[in-house]
N, C-alpha and C positions, 0 to 999 in steps of 0.2 A: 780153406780149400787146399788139396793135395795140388802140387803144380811141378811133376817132378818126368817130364817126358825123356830125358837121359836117364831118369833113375828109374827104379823099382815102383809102380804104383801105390800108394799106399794110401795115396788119397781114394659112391660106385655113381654112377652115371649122374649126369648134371641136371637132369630131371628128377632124380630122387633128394636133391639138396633140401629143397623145403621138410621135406618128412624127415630128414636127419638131423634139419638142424630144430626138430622139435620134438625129438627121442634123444635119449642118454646113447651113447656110441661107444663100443670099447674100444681102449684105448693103448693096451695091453695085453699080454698072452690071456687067451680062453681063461685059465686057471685065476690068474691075478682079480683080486676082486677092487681097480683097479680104473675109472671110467672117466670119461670125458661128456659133461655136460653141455653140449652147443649152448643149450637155451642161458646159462649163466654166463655168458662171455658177452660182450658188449655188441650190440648191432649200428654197423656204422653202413652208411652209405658210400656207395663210388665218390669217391673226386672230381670226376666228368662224370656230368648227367650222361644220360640214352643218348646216342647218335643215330638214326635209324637210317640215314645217309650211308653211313659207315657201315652200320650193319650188314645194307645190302650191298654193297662192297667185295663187305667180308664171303656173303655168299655167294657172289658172282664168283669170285676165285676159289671157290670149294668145290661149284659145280665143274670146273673144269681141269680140276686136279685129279689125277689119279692117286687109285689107291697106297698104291705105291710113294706115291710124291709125298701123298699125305704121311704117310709116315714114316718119311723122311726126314718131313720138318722137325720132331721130333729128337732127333741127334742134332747134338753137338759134339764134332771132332777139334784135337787139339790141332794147330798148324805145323807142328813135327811129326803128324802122321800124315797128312793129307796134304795133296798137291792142288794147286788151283784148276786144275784139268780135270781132277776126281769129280770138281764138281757139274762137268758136264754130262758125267752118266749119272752121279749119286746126287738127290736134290736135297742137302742135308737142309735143314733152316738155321743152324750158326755153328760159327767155328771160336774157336778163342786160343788165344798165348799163354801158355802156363806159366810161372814163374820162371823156367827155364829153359823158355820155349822164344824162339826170335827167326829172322828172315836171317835164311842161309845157315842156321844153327850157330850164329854171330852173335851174341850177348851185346857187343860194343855197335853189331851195324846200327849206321846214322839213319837218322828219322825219314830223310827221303827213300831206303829202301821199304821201312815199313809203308809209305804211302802206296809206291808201287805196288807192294804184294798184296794193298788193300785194292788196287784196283785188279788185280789179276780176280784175286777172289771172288769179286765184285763181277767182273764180265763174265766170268766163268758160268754165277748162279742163276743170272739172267736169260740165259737161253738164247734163242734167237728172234727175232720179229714173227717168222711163220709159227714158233712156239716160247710164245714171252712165258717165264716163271719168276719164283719170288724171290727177290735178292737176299743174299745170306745176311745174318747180324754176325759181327766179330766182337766179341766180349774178351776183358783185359782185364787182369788184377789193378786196378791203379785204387790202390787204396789210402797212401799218404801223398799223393799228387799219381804223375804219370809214371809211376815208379820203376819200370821196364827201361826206358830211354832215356839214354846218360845225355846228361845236360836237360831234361827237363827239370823242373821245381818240384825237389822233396819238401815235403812239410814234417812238423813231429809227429810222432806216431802218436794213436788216437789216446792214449793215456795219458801223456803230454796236454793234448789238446783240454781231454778233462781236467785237467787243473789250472786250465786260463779261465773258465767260466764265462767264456764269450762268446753264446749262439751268433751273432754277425760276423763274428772271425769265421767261425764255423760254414755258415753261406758264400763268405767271397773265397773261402780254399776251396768249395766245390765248386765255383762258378770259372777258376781258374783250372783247377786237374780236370774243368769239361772240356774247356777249350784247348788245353794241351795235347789231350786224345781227339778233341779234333783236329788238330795241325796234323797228325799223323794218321789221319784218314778211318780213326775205328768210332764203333758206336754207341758201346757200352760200359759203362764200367763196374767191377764186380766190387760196388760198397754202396751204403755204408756195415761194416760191424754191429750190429746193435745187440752185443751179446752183454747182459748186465754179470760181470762176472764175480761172482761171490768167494773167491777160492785162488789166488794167485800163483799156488801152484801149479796151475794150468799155463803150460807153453804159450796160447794165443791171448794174457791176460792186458799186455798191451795193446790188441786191437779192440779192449772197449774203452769206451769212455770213462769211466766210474762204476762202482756199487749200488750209487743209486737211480732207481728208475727214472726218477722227474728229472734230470740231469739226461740222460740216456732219450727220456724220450724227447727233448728240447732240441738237443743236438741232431737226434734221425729228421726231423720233419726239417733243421735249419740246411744239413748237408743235401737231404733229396731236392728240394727247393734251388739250391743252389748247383747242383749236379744238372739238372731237368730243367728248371726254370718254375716258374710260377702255375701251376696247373690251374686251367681256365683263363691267362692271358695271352699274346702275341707270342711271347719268349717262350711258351712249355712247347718245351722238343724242338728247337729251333736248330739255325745251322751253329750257333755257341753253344750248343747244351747236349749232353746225352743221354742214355736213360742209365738210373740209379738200379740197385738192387740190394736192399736190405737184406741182411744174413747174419745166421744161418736159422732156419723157423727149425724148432722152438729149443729155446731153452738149455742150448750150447755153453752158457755162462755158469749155471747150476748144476756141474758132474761133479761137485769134487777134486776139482784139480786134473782130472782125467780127461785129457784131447780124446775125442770120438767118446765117450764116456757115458754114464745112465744119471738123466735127471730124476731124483729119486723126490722133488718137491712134492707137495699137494698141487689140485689142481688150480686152489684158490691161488698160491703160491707162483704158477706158472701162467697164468692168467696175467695177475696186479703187477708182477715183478717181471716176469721174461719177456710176456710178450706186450710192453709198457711201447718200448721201439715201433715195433711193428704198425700198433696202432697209430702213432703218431708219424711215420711213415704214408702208410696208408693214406691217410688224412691228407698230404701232402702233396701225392697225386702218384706213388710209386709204383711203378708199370709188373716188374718183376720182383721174384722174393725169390733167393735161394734156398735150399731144405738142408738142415743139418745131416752131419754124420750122426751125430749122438742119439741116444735114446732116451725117451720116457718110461719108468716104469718098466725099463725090457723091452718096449717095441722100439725100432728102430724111425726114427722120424721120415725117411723115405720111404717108409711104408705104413706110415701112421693116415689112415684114411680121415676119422674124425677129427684130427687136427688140420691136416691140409685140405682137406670139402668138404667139412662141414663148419669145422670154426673158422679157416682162413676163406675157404670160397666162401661160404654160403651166412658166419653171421656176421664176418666184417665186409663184407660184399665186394671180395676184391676178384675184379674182371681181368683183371692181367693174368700172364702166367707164372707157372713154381718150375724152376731148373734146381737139378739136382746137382748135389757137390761131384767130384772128381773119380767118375766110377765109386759114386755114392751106393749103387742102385744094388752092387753085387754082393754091396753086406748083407741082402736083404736074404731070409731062410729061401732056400729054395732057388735062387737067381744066381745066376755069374755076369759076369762084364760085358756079356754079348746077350744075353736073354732075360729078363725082369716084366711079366708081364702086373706082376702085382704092386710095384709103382706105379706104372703108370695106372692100375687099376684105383692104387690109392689115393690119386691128386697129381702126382709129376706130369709137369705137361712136357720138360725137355728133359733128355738124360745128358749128362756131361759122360760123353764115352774117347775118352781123349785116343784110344789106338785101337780098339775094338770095334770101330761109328761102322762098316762097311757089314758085316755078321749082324750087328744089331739091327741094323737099318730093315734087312731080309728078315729076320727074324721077328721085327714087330711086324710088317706086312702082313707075314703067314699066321700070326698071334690074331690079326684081327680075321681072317680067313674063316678061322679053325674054331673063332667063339672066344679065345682064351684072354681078350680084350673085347669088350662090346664096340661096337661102330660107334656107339654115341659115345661113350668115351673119348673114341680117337676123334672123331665129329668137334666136340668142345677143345679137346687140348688143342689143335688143330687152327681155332674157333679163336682160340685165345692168342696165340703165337701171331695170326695174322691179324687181330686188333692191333698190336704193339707195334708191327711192323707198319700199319697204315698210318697209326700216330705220331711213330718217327719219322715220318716221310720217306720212307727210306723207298718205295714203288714211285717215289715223284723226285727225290733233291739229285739224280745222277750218280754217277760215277763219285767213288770218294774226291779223286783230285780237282773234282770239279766242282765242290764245294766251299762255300767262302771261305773260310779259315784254313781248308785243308792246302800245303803248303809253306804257310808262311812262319818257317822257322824259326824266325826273330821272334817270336812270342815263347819258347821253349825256353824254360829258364828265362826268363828277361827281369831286366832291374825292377817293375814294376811287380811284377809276380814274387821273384825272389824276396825283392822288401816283405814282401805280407808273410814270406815262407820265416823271415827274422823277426817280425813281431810275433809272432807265433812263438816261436823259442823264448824268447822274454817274457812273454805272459802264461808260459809254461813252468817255468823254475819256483820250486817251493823252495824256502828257506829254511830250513829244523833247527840250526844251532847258530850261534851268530856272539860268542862271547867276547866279550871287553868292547863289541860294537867293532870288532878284526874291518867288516864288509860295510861301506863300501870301501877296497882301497885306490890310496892317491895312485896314480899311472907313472909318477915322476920316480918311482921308487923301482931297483934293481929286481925283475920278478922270477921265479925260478917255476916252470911249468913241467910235471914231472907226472905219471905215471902211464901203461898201455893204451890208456884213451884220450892221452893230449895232442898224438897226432895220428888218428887214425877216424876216416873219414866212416869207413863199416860200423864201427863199433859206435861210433854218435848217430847211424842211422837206422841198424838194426837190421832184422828178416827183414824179405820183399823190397828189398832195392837194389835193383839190375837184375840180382840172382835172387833166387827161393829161400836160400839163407842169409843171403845178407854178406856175401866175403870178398867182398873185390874191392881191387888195393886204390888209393887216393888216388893215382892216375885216370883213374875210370868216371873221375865225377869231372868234367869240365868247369862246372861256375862250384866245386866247392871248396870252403873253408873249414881249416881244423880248429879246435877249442883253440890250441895254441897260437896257429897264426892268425885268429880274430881278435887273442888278446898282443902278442907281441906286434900289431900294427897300431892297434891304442896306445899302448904303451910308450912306443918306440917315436910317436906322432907327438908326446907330450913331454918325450924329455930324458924319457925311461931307457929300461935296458930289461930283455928278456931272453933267457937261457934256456933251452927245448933239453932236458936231461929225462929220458924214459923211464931210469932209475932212483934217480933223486941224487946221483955225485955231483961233486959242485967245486970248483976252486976257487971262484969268488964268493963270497957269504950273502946270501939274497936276502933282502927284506923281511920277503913273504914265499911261500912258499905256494902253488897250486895244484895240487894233486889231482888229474882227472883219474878215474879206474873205472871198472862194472865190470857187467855183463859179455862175455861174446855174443855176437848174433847167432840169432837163431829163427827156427819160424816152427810153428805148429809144434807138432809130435816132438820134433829136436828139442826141445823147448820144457817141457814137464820136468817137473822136480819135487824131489820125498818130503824134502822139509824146503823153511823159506832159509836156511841158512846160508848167508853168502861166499860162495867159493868155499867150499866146506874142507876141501881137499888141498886147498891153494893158498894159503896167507901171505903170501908176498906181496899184495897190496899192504893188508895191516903193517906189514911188518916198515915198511916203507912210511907212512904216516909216521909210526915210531918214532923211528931214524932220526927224521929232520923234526919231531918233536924233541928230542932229546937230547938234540943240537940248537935250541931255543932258537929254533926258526916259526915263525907263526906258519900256522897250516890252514887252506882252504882246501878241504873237499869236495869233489866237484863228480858224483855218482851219477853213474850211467847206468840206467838199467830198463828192463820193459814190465817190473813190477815192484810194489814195495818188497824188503827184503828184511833179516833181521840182519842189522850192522850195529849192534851195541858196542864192540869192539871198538869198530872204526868211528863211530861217533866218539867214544870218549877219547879218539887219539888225534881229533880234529878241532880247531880252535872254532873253526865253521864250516857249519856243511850245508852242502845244496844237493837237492834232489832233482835230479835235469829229466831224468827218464832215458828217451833217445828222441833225441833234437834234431835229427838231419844235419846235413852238409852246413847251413848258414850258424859255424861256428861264430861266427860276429856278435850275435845273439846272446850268447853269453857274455861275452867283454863287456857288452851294453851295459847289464846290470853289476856285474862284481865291479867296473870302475868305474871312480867319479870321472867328470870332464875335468881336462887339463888347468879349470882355474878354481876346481873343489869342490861342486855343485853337482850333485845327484844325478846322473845321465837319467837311468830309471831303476826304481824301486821294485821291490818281489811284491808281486802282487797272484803267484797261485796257491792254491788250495789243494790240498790230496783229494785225490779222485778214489783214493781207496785209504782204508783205516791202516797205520802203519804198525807191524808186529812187533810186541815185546818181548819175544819167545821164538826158535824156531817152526812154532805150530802156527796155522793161520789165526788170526783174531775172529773173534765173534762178528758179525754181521749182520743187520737189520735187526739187531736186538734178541738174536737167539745165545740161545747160551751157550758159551765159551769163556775164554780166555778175554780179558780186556787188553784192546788195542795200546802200542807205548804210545803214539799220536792219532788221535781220530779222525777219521773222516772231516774235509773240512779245515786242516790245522794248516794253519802258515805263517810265518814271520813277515813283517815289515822291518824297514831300516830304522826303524823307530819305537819298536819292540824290544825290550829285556831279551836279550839272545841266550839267558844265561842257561844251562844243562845240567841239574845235577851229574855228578858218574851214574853210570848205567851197569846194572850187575851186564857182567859178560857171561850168562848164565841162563836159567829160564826163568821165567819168573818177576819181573817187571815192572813196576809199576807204570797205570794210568800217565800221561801229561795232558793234562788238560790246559784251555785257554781262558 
């Protein structure tokens, strides 16, 4: 999702379902001989049976809505354009925080103003007793925890996560970033990622899990689960839980490396492998699904009809609604940021119109007026929005502040949360190289902690924390830890002595050496790159390795990044390397495992696994078996402390051999 309200934007009827979902539908331009077959895609059932309770509910509050109201609900503005008062003449149905979007345009304001401005919002959509209306949803990126609000619990980003291999880690960090965004009074949160991404050229390749589907989909049903609660017990949608939103439908993972880019797979292909999540999602009880930028085939997925109401409404039978990305709707031929009647004709129930929602809002009215949107169209989207809102409670639990959690700041970042946010990092770290058995080392030894990522809290965290990219300085994280001072507190607790050098100069002769380096943050777009080569322009990391190689100091590498990369260079100038990804603030997390306990004994062992095949070339590796280039480590690969660590040299070249295990 584009989330950039200082910046630049950059981010047929529900009666004909059954006959489309037993016709072939296209699925691409007239021309492209190019289709989507509903009938082969899987028929799943809702997650909650029929509620006819509910239903008439739902239609009690349709008969007393106006046209107008009605599609209203239908936008969503961002909170930097919209005042809480707009919402007493405009009856939008949600607002949301973009990445760079906060109360007072305050990036750092503390979590009590965001409550307040949930309940401003909040009183505003409600109307008044002689004309009660529907209270607004306020939806939030909090995709590695609550990632907006310093001092709540970051977790690793979700590539991280794919390489611990543990769907219940997986449920208790959503059962935590639920309750976080509930202390601060919002309702929704805008994840999980379930993009299966085959091409790590692509900027958002850190927010999938893995390459492989059954991984991808393990993790979408363990995080909705854990985000929502249990669907069909006490806990789904409760005052701990809030609603998930799987993204981006469809097939976002498979451009090519191209953010907003053309899924050029088969459909069999986009079925078994993209939308593997979705299903398992779904299954789980997921209320909302966001709609990609990308395309299939050339058509644009927010105007891909037969994907969005025929395969996602109509043959996985999902009753919830489809929100569109970030002025998603304007890519669409024909539409701009304020008018799109052919999303919504093709499946969008909500438009994300983050500074446009006021123009739009009039202009669906008149859309449905004029015929240019059918009434039953807006009838379902409509239809759909206020199920969601009735299952969240959100017409019965009050005012934000007046719910149970909302408030209680001592839960934001707390040692219980945070621990799970530092086992996470541990069971994230792959091991690749590990010669003479360097790892683990003792803590009683003099340690020299060296490169641009051994104390900087952005660059262990990545895009989407605080800001849209990712850049704010260590004073902005309250409870966090750099790679460094989670090791010089091990260290220094057991005997040791550690030297914070960015460079690697040194007037005492260290032990061992620890080189953090990577990636800068980045998010989306920012993010894209030609080849996987690392820092192609920049060697002064390598050169650094070098250095304190050639001064027979042992070296640990300690890579930071938000995808595999080609580092043949840097591996062969490292005695041991770890692949970390971006681990958030609980730098401790890492100390954990590179050091023993102070009386020699194993704190904890690597125990992840690549979530993507690692490149022996600056080209991507082959994937799910098509043909290309062979991966230098596969899918899968990881060291133990117990494990022959040894590496041949690696051509610094293209061309590569296999390692296998």
């Amino acid at each position: 999702m584009d989330r950039r309200p200082a910046l630049r934007a950059g981010y047929c009827a529900v009666l004909a379902l059954v006959a489309l979902a037993a016709s072939s539908i296209w699925a691409a331009a007239p021309q492209a001989a190019v289709r989507i077959h509903p009938q082969r895609w899987p028929q799943l059932a809702p997650a909650l049976p029929p509620d006819p309770q509910l239903e008439a509910r739902i239609g009690a509050l349709l008969e007393r809505m106006t046209p107008a109201q009605k599609a209203a609900q239908l936008v969503q503005a961002d909170i930097g354009s919209i005042a809480p008062d707009d919402l007493r003449h405009y009856f939008l149905g949600s607002v949301l925080n973009g990445g760079n979007s906060s109360p007072r345009d305050d990036k750092l304001a503390p979590a009590s103003e965001w409550l307040a401005l949930a309940d401003r919002f909040y009183d505003a959509s409600c109307g008044t007793p002689a004309d009660p209306r529907v209270p607004v949803l306020w939806g939030t990126d909090a995709v590695h925890g609550h990632n907006n609000i310093p001092g709540a619990t970051i977790f690793p980003h979700n590539i991280g996560l794919g390489a611990a291999r543990d769907p219940e880690l997986i449920r208790r960090i959503g059962e935590i970033t639920a309750l976080e965004v509930r202390v601060t009074g919002l309702d929704w949160a805008f994840s999980p990622t379930v993009a299966v991404a085959r091409d790590a050229r692509w900027g958002r390749t850190y927010e999938s899990y893995a390459e492989d589907p059954q991984l991808v989909r393990e993790y979408a049903a363990a995080l909705v689960e854990g985000l929502q609660g249990t669907a069909g017990t006490p806990a789904f949608l409760d005052a701990a839980h809030v609603l998930a939103t799987p993204k981006h439908f469809l097939g976002d993972g498979g451009t090519g490396g191209k953010d907003q880019g053309d899924n050029l797979a088969s459909e069999r292909e986009l079925r078994d492998i993209d939308s593997a999540g979705y299903q398992a999602a779904l299954a789980a009880g997921a209320q909302i699904v966001m709609a990609s930028y990308s395309s299939w085939h050339g058509r644009k997925m927010h105007g891909n009809e037969a994907l969005l109401t025929a395969v996602l409404k109509g043959r996985m039978g999902f009753d919830g609604f489809v929100i569109g990305d970030w002025n998603g709707h304007a890519q669409l031929p024909g539409c701009t940021a304020v008018s799109c009647p052919p999303a919504v004709n093709a499946g969008l129930d909500m438009l994300m119109a983050p500074d446009g929602w006021k123009e739009l809002q009039q202009n669906l009215a008149a859309q449905v007026v004029s015929g240019a949107i059918p009434e039953s169209r807006l009838a379902d989207a409509v239809r759909r929005i206020l199920r969601v809102k009735l299952r969240a409670h959100l017409l019965t639990e009050g005012r934000p502040s007046a719910r149970p959690y909302a408030g209680h700041y001592e839960l934001l970042g707390s040692a219980e949360h945070r621990a799970v946010a530092r086992r996470a990092v541990r069971e994230s770290l792959v091991l690749l190289k590990n010669r003479n058995h360097l790892l683990p080392l003792a803590p009683q030894q003099h340690v020299l902690v060296a490169g641009d990522g051994a104390d900087s809290l952005a660059k262990q965290s990545g895009g989407w924390t605080i800001n849209w990219q990712g850049t704010e300085p260590n004073q902005d994280f309250p409870h966090g830890e750099t790679i460094y001072a989670g090791i010089a507190r091990q260290v220094k607790a057991a005997g040791g002595s550690a030297q914070l050098s960015l460079t690697g100069e040194f007037h005492t002769r260290p032990d061992v050496a620890i080189v953090v380096f990577g990636e800068n943050p980045y998010a989306e777009f920012a993010g894209d790159v030609p080849t996987l080569e690392y820092s192609p322009a920049d060697k002064h990391d390598l050169a650094l390795l070098r250095r304190l190689r050639a001064q027979d100091v042992p070296v640990v590498a300690v890579f930071l990044s938000g995808r595999p990369l080609w580092v043949n260079a840097e591996l062969n100038a490292a005695d041991s390397f770890v692949a970390a990804w971006l681990p958030g603030p609980e730098g401790g997390g890492i100390a954990d495992v590179l050091l023993r306990r102070p009386d020699g004994a194993v704190r904890y062992d690597f125990s992840g696994r690549l979530p993507f095949s690692w490149p022996a070339t600056p080209r991507p590796p082959a994937v799910d078996g098509r043909p290309g280039e062979a991966p230098l480590f596969p899918y899968g690969y990881g060291l133990t402390y117990e494990d022959d660590g040894y590496l041949r040299a690696l051509p610094e070249g293209a061309g590569a051999q296999r390692i296998g295990r």
